[in-house]
N, C-alpha and C positions, 0 to 999 in steps of 0.2 A: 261540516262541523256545526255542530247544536250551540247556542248564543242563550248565554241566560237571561233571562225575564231584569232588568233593572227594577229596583226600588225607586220610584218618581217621586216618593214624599211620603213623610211620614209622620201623622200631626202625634203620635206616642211622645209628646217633651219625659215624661218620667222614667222610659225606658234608659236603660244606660248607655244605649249604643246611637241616642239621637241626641247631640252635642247642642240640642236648643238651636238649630237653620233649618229642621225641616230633614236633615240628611238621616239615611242607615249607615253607619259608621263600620258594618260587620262585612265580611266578604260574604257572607250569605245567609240567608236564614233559612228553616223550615215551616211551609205554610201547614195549619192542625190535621185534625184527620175529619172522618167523614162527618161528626155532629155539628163543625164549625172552623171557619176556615181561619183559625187564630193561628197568630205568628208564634210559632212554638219558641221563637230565639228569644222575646223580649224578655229583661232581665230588668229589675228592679231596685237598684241598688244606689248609692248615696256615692262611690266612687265611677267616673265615666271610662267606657270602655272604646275598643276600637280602635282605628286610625281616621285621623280627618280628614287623607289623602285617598280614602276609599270610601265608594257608596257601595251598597250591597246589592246583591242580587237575590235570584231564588234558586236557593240550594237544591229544594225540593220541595214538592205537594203532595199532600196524601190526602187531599179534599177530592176524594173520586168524580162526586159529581159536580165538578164546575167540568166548564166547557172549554176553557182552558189547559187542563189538567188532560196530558196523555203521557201513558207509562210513568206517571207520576213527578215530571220532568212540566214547568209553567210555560205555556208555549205565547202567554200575552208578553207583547214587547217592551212593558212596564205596567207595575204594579203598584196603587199607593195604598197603606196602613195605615190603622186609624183607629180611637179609641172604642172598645163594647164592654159596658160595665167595665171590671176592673181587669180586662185585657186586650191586647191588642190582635185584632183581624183585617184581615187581606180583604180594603174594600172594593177589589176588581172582580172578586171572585162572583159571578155569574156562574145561575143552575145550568145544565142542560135542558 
């Protein structure tokens, strides 16, 4: 049985699904696709989302070339996110 990638942190405060500790609030995001490995799930909004009884993992990657990334499924045993410009990427994400 395949174990998903855990979120270890995530300094994104203005996403809605980071309750201001650091946590992903979402059962899982999706990391971006091959120009940039941005967390497709952050959400920008003035109401908080989530639950604070879960941290999130990774739903799925479609950054083909990290080294991480097989069958599109994140095989690092955590990931932490973090601000680029004005969106949030997968700072584990390593090329091949």
């Amino acid at each position: 049985m395949a174990i998903m990638a855990k979120i270890a942190s995530c300094e994104v405060l203005d996403c809605s699904y980071n309750r201001g500790d650091g946590g992903c609030h979402t059962m899982a995001i999706t990391v971006g696709d091959t120009s940039c490995p941005m967390c497709d799930t952050f959400t920008h909004k003035a109401e908080r989302a989530g639950d604070l009884g879960v941290y999130g993992g990774v739903g799925a990657c479609r950054a083909d070339d990290c080294r991480y990334n097989e069958s599109l499924e994140c095989k690092a045993d955590f990931i932490s996110v973090g601000k680029h410009s004005d969106h949030a990427d997968c700072k584990t994400y390593t090329p091949k």
